[in-house]
Each structure stands twice: as structure tokens, then as C-alpha cells.
N, C-alpha and C positions, 0 to 999 in steps of 0.2 A: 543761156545758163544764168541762174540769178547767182548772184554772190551773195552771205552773210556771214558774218562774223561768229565766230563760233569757240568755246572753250572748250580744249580737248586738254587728256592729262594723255601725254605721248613720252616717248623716251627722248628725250632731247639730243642725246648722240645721237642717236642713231637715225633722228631726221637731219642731224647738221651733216652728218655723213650723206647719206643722199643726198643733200643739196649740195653739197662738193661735188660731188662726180657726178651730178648731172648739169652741174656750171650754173643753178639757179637759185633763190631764194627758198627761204624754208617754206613757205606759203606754199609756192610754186610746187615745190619737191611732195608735199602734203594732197595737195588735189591731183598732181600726176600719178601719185600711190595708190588714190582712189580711184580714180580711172581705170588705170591698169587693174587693177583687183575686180570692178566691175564689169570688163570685156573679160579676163580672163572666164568668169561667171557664167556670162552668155555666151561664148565660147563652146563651154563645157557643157551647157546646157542643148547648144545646137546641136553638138556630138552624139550629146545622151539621146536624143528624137532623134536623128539618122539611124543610130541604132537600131531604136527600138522600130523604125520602120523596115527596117532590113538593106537601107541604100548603103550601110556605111559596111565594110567588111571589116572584123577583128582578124585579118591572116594567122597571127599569133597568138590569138587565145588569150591575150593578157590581160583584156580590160575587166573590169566588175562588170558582175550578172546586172547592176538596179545601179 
């Protein structure tokens, strides 16, 4: 992973708040937001392909058609 320094305009609470209760710096708290945000992504995306290939079953009907 490269690191670089980067100017974001962010809520300042509410990254000081997550880096509270994740016990780490804002830095730290900021790239683990991104992370998370990005698997959840691929994730969703794995899901979305099981789907459409028929391997995944929806039992309840819930999920979106696309």
C-alpha cells in the first residue's frame, strides 16, 4: 500500500468519534473507513454475480431484481 498525503474536507466529529472507539488515530480511523467501505463494495458485488449466476438462493424474496 503506498501512503500520500492527502487534503480531504471531512466532518471532524465525527472522525474524532471514530477514532475514539476504535482506540486509534484520526489518520488510522480514516483509512480503516475506507477499507471497510471498499470490501463492503466487493462484497456486494460478489453477491450481486452469485446471483445472477443462480449459485446464491434469495429463500425470501428480499433482495433487488439488478
Amino acid at each position: 500500500m503506498t501512503m500520500q498525503r492527502k487534503n480531504l474536507i471531512v466532518d471532524a466529529l465525527s472522525v474524532r468519534e471514530l477514532a475514539a472507539r476504535l482506540k486509534v488515530s484520526e489518520s488510522e480511523a480514516v483509512r480503516r473507513a475506507v477499507s471497510a467501505m471498499l470490501t463492503r463494495q466487493d462484497s456486494a458485488e460478489g453477491m450481486r454475480q452469485l446471483r445472477e449466476r443462480g449459485t446464491l438462493m434469495d429463500a425470501y424474496r428480499r433482495a433487488p431484481k439488478s
